[in-house]
Steps between C-alpha positions, in 0.01 A plus 500: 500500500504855647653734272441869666661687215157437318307740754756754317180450192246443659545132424419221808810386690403166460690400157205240459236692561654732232546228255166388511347865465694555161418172376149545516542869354510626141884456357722563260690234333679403200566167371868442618804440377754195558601471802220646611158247541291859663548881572176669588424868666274624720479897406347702783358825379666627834883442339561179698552132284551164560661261263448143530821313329564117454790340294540217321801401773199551800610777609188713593508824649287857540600796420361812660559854354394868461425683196810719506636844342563423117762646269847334678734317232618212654688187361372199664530112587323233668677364784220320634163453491359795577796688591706694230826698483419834435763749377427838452632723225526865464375660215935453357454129569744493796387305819274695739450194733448173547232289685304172516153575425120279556353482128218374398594460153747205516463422148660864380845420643796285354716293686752634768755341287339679165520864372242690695234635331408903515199662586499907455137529672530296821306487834668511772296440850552360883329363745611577898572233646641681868495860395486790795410810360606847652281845419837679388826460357618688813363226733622210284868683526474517894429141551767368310824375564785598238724245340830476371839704600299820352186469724283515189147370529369234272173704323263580503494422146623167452517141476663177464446161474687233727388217325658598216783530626537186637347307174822701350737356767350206458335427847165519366396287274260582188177378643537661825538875375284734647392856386513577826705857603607720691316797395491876556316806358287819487097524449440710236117392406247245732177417481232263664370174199353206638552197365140333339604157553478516872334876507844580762634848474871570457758773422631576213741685454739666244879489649830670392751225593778629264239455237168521490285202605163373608428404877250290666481567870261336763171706589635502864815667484579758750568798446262514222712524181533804345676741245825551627503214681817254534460157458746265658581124518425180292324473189414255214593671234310393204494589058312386220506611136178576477365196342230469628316849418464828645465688777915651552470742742677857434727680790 
């Protein structure tokens, strides 16, 4: 299966391929908890993982994501998977947003039905999917078409997550949420890494969405990403509580 988000890390496209490359690497793992029968991570020193899930029930699934930019406080749930419900708090506790999230960590959630849990040093990351990036905030505002009665424009910090709302309106059903969003945000910090596991450069990038969060970007977007930069289009968004050990990566 061709996935092309994994270019994004400097993964191969081919979700096989992949597989096989992290299964013959060095892991992490623990030794898992009911209903879990294995949860596993590949830990890239360039920021990018791969966790390999199985459940008791056979569902078995990947789940790919990016060291991100610690110190959110979130309260979170397991909807899926490897997709969670991520809300974000301000530092009062009130509701900063609200988002489905890719975790590798499946194990550190509760039930959608059960009191989240809450995590006051969480990563936050994404991986483009379909981004276009624009050298300015002036060019990003000149290509876009306003919305609404007001003519307002939707960014360029910001984001939202379709799926959820449709697993809310009940359209979607648990197993087929996605972390996948509409995304929107300014560059403030990239870099070049490459990924050792297939020795693939990628971007990396640190992103002010309406928070701060780690991006992975593929080594051939055009322009060349940059500070200042504006980021546009769909994203997995993806968390994780840190479980599995350092690096978080600081704004």
């Amino acid at each position: 299966m061709e996935l092309s988000f994994l270019k994004s890390l400097g993964l191969y496209t081919d979700l096989g391929e992949t597989v096989r490359a992290v299964e013959g690497a060095k892991q992490k793992w623990i030794e898992p908890p009911e209903p879990y029968t294995h949860i596993s991570v590949y830990d890239d020193p360039s920021g990018a993982c791969v966790a390999l899930l199985d459940r008791s029930d056979g569902d078995v699934r990947e789940a790919f994501t990016v060291h991100g930019v610690g110190g959110h406080t979130v309260a979170a749930s397991q909807i899926n998977l490897n997709v969670a419900q991520i809300d974000l708090l301000e530092p009062n506790g009130e509701l900063a947003g609200r988002f489905t999230a890719m975790v590798d960590d499946p194990h550190m959630y509760p039930a959608f039905n059960e009191k989240p849990a809450i995590y006051q040093n969480y990563e936050l990351g994404a991986i483009a999917v379909d981004l276009t990036v624009w050298d300015s905030v002036e060019e990003w505002e000149t290509a876009q078409e306003p919305v609404g009665d007001n003519g307002e424009l939707m960014g360029p910090l910001f984001i939202a997550s379709p799926w959820l709302f449709a697993f809310y309106q009940g359209t979607a059903p648990a197993e087929e949420v996605s972390a996948v969003s509409i995304f929107a945000g300014i560059i403030k910090q990239v870099e070049v890494v490459k990924n050792q596991l297939t020795g693939n450069p990628w971007y990396r990038a640190v992103v002010d969405c309406g928070f701060d969060c780690a991006l992975a970007l593929p080594i051939d977007t055009a322009p060349t990403p940059h500070p200042g930069s504006v980021v546009d289009g769909k994203a997995f968004l993806t968390g994780t509580t840190g479980f599995w050990g350092p690096p978080i990566y600081e704004p």
